[in-house]
DSSP file (Angstrom, degrees, kcal/mol; ACC not computed):
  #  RESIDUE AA STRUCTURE BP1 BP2  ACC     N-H-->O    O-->H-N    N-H-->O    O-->H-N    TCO  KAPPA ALPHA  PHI   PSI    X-CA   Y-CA   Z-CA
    1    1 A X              0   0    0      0, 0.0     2,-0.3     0, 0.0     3,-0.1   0.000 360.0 360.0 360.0 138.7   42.9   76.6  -76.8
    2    2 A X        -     0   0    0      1,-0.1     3,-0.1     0, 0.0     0, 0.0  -0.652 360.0-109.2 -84.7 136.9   43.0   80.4  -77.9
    3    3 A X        -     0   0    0     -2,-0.3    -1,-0.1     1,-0.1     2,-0.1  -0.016  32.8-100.1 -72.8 164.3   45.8   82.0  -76.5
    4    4 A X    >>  -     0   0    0      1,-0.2     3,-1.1   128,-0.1     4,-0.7  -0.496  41.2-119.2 -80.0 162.5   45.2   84.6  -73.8
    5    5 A X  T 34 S+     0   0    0      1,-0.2    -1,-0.2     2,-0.2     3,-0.1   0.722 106.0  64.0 -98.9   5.2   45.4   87.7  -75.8
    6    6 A X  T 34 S+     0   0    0      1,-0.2    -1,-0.2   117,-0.0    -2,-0.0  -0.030  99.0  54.6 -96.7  46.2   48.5   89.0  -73.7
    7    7 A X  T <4 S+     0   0    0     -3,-1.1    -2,-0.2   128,-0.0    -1,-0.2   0.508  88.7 103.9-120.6 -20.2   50.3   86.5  -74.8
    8    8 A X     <  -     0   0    0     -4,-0.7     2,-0.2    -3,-0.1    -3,-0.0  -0.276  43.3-173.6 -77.4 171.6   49.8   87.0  -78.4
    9    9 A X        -     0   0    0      2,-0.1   112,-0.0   112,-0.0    -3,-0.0  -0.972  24.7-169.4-134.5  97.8   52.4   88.7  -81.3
   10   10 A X  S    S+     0   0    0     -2,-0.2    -2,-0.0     2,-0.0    -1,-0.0   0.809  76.7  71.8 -84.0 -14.4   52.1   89.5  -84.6
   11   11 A X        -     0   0    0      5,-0.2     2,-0.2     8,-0.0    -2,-0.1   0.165  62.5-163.0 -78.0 164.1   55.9   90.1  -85.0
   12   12 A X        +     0   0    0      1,-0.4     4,-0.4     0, 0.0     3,-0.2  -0.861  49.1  44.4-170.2 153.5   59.0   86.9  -85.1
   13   13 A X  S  > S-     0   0    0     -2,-0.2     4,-0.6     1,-0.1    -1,-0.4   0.236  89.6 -88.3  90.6 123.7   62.5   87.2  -84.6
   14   14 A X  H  > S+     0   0    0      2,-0.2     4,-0.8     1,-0.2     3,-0.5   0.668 123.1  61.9 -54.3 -20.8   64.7   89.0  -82.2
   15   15 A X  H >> S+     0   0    0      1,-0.2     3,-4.3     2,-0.2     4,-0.9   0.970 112.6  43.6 -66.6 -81.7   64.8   92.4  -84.4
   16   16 A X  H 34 S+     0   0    0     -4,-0.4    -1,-0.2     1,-0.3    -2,-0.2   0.692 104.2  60.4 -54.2  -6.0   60.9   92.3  -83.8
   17   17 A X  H 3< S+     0   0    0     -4,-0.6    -1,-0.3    -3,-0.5    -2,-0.2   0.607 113.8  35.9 -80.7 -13.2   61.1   91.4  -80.2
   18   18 A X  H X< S+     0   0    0     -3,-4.3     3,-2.0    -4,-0.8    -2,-0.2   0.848  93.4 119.1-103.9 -25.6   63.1   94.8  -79.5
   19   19 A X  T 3< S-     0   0    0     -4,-0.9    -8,-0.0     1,-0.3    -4,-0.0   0.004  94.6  -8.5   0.3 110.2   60.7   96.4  -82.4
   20   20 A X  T 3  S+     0   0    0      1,-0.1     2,-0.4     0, 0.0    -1,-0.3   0.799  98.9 157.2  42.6  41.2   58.5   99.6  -80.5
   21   21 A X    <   +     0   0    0     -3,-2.0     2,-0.3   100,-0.0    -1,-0.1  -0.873   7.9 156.5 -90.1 140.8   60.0   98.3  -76.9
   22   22 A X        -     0   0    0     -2,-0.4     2,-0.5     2,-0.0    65,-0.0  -0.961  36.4-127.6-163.0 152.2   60.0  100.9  -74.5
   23   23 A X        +     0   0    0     -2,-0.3     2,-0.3    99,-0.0    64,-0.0  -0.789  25.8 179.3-106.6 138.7   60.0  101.0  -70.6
   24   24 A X    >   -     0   0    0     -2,-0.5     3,-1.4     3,-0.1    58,-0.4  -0.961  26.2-118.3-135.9 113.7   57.6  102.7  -68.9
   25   25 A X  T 3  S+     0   0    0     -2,-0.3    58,-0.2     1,-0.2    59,-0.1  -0.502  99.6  13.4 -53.1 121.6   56.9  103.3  -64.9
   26   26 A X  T 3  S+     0   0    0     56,-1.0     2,-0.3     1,-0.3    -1,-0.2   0.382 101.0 123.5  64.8  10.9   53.4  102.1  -63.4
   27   27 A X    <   -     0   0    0     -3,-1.4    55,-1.9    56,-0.0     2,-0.4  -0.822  59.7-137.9-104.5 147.1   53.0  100.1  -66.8
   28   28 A X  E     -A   81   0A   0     -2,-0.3    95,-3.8    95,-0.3    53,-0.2  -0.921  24.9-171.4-129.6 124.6   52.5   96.5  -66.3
   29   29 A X  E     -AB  80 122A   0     51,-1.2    51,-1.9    -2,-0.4     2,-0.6  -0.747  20.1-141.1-119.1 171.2   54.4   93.7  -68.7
   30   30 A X  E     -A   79   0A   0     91,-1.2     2,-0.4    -2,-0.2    91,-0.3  -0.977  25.6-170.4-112.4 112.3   54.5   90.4  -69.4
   31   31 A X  E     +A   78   0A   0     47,-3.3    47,-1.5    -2,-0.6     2,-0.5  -0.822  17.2 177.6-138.4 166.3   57.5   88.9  -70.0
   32   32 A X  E     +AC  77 119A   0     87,-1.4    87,-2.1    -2,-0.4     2,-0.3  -0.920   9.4 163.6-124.8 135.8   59.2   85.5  -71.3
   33   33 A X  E     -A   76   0A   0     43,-2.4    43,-0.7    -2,-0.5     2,-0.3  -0.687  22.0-142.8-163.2 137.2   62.6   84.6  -71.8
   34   34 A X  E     -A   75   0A   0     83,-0.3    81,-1.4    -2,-0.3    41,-0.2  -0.729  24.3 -79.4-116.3 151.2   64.1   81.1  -72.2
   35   35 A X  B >   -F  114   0B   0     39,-3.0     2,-0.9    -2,-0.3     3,-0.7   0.624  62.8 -87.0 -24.8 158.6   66.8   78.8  -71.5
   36   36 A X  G >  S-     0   0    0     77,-0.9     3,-0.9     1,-0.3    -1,-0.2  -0.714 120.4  -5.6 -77.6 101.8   70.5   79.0  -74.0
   37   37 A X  G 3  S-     0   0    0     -2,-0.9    -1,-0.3     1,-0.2     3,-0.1   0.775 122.5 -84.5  63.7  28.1   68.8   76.3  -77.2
   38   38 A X  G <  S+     0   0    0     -3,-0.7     2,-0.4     1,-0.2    -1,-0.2   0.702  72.3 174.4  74.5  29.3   65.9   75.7  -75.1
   39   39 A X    <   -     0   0    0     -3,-0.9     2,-2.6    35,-0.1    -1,-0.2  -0.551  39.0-112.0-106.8 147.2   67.0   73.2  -73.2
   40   40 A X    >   +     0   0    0     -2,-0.4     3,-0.8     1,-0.2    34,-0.2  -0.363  54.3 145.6 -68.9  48.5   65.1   71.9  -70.4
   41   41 A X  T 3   +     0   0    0     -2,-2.6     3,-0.4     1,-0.3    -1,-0.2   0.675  67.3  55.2  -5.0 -65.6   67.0   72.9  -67.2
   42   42 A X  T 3  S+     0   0    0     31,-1.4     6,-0.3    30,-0.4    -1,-0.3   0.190  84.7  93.0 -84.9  -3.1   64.2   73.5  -64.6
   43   43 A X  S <  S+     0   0    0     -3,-0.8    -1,-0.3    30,-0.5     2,-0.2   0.776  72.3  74.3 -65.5 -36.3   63.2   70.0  -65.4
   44   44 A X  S  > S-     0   0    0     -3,-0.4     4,-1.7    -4,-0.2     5,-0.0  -0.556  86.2-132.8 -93.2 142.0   65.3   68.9  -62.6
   45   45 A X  H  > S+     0   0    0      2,-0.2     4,-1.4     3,-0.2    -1,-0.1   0.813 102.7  48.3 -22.0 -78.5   64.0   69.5  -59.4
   46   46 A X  H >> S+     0   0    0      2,-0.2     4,-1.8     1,-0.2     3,-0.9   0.994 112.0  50.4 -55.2 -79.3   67.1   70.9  -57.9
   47   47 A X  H 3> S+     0   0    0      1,-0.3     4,-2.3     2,-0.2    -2,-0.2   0.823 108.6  50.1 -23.1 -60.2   67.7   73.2  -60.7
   48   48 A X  H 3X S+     0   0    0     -4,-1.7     4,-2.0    -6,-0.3     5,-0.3   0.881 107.4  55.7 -67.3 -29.0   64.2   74.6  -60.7
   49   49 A X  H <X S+     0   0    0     -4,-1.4     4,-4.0    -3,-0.9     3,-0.4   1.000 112.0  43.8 -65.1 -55.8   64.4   75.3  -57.1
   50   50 A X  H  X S+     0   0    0     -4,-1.8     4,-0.6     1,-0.2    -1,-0.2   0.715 111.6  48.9 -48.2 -20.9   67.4   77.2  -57.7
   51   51 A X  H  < S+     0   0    0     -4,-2.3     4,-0.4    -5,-0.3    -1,-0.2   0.843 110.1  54.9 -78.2 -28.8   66.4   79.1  -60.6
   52   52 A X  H  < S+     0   0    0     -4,-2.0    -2,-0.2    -3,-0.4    -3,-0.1   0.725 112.6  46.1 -76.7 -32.3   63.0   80.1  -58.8
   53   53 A X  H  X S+     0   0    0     -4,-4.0     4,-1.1    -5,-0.3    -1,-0.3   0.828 105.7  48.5-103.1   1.1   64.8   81.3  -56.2
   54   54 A X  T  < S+     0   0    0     -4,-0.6    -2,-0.2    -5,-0.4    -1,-0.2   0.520 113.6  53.1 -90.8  -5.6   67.4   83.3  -57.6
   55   55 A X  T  4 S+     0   0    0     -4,-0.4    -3,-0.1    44,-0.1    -1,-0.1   0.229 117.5  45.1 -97.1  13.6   64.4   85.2  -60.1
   56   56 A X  T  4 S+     0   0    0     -5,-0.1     4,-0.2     4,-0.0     5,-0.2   0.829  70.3 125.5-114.0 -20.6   62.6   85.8  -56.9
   57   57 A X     <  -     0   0    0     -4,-1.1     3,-0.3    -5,-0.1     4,-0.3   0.403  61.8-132.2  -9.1 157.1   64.7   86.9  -54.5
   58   58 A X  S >  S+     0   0    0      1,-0.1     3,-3.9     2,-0.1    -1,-0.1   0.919 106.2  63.5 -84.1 -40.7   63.3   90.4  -53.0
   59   59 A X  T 3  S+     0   0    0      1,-0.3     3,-0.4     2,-0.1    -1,-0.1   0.649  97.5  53.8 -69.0  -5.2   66.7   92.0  -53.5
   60   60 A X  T 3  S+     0   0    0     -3,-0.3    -1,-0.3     1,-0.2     3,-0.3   0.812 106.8  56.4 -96.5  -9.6   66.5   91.5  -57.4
   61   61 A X    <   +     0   0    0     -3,-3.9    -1,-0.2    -4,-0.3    -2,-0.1  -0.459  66.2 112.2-112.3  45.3   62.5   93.7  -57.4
   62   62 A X  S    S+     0   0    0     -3,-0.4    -1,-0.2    -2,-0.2     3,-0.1   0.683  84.5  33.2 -96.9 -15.5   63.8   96.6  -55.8
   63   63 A X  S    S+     0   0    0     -3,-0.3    20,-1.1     1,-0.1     2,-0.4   0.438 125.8  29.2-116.2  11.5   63.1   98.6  -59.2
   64   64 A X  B    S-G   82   0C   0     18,-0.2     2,-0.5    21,-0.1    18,-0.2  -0.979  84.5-106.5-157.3 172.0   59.7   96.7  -60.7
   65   65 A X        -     0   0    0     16,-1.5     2,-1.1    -2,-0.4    17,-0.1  -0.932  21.1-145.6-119.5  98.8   56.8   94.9  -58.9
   66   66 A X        +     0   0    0     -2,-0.5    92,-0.7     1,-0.2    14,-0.2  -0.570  30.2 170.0 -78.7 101.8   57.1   91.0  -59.3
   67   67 A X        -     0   0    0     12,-4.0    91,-0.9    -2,-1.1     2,-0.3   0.928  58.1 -17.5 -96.2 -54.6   53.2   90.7  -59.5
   68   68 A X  E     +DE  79 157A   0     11,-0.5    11,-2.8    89,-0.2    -1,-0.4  -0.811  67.0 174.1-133.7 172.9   52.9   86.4  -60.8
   69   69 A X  E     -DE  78 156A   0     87,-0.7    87,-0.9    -2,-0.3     2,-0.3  -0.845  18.3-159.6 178.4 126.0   55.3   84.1  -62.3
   70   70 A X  E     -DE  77 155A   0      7,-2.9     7,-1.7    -2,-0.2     2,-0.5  -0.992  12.0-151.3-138.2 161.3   56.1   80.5  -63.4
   71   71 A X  E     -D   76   0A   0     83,-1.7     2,-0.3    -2,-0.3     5,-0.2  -0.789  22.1-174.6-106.9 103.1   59.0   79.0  -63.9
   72   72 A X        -     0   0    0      3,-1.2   -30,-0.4    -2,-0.5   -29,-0.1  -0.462  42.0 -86.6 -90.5 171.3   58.6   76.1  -66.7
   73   73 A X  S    S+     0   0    0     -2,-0.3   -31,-1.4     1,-0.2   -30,-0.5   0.806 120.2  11.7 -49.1 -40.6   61.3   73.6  -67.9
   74   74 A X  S    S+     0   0    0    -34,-0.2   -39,-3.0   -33,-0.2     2,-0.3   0.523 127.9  31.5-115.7  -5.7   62.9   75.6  -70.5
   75   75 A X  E     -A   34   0A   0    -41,-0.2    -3,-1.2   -37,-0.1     2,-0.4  -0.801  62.5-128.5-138.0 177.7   61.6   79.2  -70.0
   76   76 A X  E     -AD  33  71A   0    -43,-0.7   -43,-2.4    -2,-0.3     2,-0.3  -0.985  17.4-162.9-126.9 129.8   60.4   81.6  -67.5
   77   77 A X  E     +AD  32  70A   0     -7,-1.7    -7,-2.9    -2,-0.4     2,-0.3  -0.927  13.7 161.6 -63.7 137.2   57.4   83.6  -67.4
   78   78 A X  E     -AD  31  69A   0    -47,-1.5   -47,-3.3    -2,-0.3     2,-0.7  -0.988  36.9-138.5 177.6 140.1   56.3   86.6  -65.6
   79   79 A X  E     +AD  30  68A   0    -11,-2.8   -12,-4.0    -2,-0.3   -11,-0.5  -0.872  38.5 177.4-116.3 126.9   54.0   89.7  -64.9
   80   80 A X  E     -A   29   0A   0    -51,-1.9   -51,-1.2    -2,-0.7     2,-0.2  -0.764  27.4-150.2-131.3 167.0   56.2   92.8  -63.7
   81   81 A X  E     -A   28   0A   0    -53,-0.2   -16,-1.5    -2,-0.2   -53,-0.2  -0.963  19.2-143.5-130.6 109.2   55.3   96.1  -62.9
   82   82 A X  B     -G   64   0C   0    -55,-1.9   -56,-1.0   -58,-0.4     2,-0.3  -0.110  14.2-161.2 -73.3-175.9   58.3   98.6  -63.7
   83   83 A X        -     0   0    0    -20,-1.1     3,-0.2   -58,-0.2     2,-0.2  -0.766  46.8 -69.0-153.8 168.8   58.7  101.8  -60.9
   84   84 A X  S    S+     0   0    0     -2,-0.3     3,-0.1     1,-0.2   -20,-0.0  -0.387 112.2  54.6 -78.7 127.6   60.7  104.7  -62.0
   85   85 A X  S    S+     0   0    0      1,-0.5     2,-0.3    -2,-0.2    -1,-0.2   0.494  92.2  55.5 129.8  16.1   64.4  104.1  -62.3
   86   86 A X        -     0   0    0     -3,-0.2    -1,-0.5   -23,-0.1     2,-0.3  -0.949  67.1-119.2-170.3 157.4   65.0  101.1  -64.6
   87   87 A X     >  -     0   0    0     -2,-0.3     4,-2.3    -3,-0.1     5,-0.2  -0.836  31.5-118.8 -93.5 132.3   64.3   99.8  -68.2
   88   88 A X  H  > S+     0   0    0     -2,-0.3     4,-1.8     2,-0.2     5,-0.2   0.853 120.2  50.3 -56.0 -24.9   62.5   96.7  -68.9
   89   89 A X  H >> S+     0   0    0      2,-0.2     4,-1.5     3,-0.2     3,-1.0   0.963 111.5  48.0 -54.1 -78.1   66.2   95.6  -70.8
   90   90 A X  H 3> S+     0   0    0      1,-0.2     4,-3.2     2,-0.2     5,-0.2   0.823 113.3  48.9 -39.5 -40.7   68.1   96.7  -67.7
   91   91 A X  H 3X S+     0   0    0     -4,-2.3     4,-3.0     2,-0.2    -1,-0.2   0.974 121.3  32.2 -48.0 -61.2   65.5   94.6  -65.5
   92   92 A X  H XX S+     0   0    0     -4,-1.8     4,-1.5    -3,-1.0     3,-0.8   0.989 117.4  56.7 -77.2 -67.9   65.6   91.2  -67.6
   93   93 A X  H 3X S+     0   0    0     -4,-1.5     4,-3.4     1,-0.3     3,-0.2   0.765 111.1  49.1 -39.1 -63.9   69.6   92.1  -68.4
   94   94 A X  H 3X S+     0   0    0     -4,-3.2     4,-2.2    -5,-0.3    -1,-0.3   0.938 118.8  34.0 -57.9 -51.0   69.8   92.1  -64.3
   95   95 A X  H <X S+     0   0    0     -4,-3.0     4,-1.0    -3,-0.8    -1,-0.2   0.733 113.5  55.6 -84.9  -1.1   68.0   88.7  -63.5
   96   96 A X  H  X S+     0   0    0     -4,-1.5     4,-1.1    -3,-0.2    -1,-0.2   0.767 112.5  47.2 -87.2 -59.2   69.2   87.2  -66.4
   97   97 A X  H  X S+     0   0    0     -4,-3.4     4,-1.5    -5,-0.4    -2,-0.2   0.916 119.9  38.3 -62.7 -42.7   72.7   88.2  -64.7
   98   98 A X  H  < S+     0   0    0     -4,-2.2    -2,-0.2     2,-0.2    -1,-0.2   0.523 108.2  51.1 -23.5 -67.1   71.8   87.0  -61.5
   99   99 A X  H  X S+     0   0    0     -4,-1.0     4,-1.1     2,-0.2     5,-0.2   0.587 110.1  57.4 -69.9 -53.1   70.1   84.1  -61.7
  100  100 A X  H  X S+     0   0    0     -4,-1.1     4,-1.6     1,-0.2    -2,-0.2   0.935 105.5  46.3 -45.8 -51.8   72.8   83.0  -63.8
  101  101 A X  H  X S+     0   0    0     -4,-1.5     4,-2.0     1,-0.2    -1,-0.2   0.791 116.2  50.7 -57.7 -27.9   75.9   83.7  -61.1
  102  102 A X  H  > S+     0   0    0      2,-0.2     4,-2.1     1,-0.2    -1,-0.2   0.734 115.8  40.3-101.2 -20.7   73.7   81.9  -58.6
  103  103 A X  H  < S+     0   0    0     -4,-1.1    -2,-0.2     1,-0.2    -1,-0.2   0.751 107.9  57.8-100.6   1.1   73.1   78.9  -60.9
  104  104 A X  H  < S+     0   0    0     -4,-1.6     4,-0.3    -5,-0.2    -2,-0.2   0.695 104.5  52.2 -93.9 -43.0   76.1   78.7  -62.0
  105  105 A X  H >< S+     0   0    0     -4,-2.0     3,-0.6     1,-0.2    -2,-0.2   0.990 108.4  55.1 -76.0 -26.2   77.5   78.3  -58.1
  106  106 A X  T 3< S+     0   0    0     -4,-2.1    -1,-0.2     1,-0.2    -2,-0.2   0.714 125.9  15.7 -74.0   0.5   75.2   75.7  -57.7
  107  107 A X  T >  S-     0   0    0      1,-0.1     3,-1.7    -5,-0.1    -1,-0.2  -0.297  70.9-165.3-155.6  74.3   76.4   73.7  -60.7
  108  108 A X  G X  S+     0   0    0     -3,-0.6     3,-0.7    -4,-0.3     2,-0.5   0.803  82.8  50.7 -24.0 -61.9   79.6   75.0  -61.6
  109  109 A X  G 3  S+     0   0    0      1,-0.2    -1,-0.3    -4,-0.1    -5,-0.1  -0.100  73.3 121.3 -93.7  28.5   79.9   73.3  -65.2
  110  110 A X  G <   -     0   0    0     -3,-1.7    -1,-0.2    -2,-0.5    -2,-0.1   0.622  53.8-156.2 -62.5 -28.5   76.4   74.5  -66.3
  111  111 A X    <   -     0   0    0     -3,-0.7    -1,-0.2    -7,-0.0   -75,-0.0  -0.110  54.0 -13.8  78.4-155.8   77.5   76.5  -69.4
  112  112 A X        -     0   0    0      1,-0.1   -76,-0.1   -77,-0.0     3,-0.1  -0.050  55.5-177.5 -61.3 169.6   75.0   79.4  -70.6
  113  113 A X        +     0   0    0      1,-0.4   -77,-0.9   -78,-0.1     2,-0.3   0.738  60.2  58.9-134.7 -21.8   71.5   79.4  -69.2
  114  114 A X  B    S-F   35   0B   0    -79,-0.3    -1,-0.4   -18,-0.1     2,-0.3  -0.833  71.8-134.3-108.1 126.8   69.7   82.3  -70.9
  115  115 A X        -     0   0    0    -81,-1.4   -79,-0.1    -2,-0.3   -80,-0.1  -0.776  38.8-107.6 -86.1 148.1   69.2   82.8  -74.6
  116  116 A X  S    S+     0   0    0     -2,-0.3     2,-0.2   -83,-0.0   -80,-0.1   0.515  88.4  44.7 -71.3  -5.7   70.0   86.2  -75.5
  117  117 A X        -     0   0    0    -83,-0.1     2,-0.5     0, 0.0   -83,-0.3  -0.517  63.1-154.7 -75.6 179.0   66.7   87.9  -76.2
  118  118 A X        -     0   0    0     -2,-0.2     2,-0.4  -104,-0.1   -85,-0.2  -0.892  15.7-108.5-157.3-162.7   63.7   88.0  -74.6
  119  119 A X  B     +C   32   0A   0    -87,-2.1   -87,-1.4    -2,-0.5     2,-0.3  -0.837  34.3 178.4-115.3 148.8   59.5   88.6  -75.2
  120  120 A X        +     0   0    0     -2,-0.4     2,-0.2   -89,-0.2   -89,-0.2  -0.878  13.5 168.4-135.2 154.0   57.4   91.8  -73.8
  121  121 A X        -     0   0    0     -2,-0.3   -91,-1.2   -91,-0.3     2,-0.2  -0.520  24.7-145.6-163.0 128.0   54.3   92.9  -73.9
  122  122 A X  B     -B   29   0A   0    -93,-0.2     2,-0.3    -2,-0.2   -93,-0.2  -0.310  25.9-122.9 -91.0 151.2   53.1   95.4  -72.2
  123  123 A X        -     0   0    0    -95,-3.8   -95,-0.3    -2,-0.2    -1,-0.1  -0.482  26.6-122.0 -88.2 143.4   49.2   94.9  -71.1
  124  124 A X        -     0   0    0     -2,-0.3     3,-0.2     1,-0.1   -96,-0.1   0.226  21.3-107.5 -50.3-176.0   46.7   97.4  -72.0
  125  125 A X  S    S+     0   0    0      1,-0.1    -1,-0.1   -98,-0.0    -2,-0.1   0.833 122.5  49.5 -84.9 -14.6   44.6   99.3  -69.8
  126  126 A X  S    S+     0   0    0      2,-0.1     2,-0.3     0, 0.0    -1,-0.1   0.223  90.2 106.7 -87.0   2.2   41.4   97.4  -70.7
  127  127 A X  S    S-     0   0    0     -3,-0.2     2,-0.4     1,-0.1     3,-0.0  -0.743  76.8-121.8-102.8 142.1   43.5   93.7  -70.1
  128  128 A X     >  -     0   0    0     -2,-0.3     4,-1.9     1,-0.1     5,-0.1  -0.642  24.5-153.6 -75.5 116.5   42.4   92.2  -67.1
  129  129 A X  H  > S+     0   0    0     -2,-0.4     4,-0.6     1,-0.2    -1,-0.1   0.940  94.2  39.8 -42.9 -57.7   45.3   91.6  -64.7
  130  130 A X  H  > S+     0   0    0      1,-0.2     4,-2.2     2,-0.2    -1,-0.2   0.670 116.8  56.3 -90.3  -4.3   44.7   89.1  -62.6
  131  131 A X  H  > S+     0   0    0      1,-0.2     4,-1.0     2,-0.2    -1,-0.2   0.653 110.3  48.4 -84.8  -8.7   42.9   87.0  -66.1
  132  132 A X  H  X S+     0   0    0     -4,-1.9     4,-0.7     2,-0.1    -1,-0.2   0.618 108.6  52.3-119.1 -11.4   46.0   87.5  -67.7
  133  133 A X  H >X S+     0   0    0     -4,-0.6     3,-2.5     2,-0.1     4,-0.5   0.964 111.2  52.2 -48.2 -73.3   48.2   86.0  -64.4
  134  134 A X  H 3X S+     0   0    0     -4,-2.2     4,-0.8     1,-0.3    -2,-0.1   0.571 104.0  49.1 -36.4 -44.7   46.1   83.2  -64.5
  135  135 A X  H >X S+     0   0    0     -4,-1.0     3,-1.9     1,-0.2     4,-0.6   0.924 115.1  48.2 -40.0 -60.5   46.6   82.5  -67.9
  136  136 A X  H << S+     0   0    0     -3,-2.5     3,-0.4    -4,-0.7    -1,-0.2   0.738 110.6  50.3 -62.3 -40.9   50.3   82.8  -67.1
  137  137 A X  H 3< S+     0   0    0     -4,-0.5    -1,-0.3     1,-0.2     3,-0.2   0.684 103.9  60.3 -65.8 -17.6   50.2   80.4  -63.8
  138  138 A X  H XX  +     0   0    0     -3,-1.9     3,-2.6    -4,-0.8     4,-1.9   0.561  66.4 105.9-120.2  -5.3   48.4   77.7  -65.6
  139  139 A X  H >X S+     0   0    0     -4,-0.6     4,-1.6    -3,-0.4     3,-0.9   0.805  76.6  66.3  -9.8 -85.6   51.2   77.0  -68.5
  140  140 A X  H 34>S+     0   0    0     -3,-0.2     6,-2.6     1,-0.2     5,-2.1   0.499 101.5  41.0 -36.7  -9.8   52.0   73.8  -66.4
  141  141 A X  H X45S+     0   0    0     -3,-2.6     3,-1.5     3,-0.2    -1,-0.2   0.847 118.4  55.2 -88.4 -49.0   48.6   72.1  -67.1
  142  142 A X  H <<5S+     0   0    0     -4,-1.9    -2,-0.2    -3,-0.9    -3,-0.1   0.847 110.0  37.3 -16.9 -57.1   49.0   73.3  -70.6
  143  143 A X  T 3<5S-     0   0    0     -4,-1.6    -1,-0.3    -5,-0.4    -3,-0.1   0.656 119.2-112.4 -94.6  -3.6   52.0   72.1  -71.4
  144  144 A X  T < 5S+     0   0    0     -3,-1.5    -3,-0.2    -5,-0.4    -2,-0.1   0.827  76.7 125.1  89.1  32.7   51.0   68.5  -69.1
  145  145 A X  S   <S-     0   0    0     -5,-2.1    -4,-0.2    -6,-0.1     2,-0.1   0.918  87.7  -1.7 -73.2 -51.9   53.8   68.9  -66.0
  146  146 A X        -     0   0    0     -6,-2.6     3,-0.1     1,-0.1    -2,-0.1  -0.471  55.6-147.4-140.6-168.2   51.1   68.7  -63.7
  147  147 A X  S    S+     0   0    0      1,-0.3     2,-0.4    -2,-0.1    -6,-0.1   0.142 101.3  52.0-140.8  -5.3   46.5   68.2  -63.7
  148  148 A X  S >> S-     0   0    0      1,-0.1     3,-1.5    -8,-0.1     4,-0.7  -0.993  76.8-157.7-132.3 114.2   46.5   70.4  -60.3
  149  149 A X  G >4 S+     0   0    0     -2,-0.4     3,-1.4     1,-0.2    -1,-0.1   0.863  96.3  63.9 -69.4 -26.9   48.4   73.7  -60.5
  150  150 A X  G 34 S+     0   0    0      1,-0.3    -1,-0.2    -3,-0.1     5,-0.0   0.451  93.4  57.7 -91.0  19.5   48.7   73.7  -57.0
  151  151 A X  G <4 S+     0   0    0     -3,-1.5    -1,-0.3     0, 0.0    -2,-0.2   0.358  89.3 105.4-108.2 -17.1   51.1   70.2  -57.2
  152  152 A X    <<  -     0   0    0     -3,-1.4     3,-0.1    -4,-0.7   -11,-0.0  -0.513  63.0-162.7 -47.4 138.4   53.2   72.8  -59.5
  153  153 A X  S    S+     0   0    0      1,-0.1     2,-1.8   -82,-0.1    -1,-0.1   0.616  70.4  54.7 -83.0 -37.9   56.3   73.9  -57.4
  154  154 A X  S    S+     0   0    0    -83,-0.2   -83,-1.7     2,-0.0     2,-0.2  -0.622  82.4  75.2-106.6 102.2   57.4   76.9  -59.2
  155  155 A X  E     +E   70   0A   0     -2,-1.8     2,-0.3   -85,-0.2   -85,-0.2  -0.910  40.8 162.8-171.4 162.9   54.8   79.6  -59.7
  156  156 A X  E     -E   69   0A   0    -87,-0.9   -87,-0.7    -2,-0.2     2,-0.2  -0.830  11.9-166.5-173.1 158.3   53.2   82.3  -57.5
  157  157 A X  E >   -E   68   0A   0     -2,-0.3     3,-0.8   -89,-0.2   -89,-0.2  -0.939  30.4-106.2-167.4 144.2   51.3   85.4  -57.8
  158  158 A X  T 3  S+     0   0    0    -91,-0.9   -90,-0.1   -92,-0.7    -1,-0.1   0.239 107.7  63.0 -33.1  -4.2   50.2   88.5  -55.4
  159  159 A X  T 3         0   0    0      1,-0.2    -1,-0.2   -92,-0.1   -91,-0.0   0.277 360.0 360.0-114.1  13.3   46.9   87.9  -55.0
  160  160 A X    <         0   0    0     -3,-0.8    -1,-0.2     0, 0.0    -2,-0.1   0.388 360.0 360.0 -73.7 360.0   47.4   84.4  -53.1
């Protein structure tokens, strides 16, 4: 299957993931960032419920617009919309912080949970929005979790 084309990169390596990054207000991104060595966390039930709710919280979207999201086994995906006051670093840097403290009380002896970079791209004006959530909700069939996204537990997006 051909990748949606806001998911593609020509770039590899964190030096090129930070490479022309810049935050911009009303601009709409797509972003990835995954587990400390990739390791399958959200696989667990429990664990994905907490992590899906500590990146969804409202309290954490007071400075960007959470428009879809899925949470997969080792990584997270997600279509934001910044608003004026914050950096897309400072954003990810915040739930990244967050998420962590909150998964960390539920399992004290979790170690890291986040690898330290993370993926952007920001969508044109000509990228379709809601074709480029879908894309983003339907990882789990992709990757063979689930055959019904809606037997998926972690994912949602605004236009449900």
């Amino acid at each position: 299957m051909t990748p949606h084309p806001a998911f593609t990169t020509t770039h590899s390596g964190h030096a090129a993931l930070r490479k022309g990054r810049h935050s911009q207000p009303k601009q709409i991104y797509l972003i990835t960032f995954v587990t400390h060595q990739r390791r399958r966390l959200f696989g667990d039930f429990a664990m994905g419920c907490a992590a899906a709710s500590a990146l969804t919280v409202e309290d954490q979207w007071t400075h960007a617009r959470l428009l879809a999201w899925v949470l997969m086994p080792d990584h997270w995906h997600a279509l934001v919309e910044l608003r004026e006051g914050t950096t897309l670093s400072q954003l990810v840097q915040d739930l990244k912080r967050e998420s962590t403290c909150r998964l960390h009380a539920a399992d004290p002896d979790l170690g890291p949970v986040w690898a330290r970079a993370f993926h952007d791209r920001a969508l044109r004006r000509d990228d379709d929005v809601v074709s480029a959530a879908r894309y983003l909700v339907m990882n789990p069939i992709r990757a063979g979790l689930t055959s019904r996204i809606r037997e998926y537990p972690f994912w949602d997006a605004v236009w449900l």
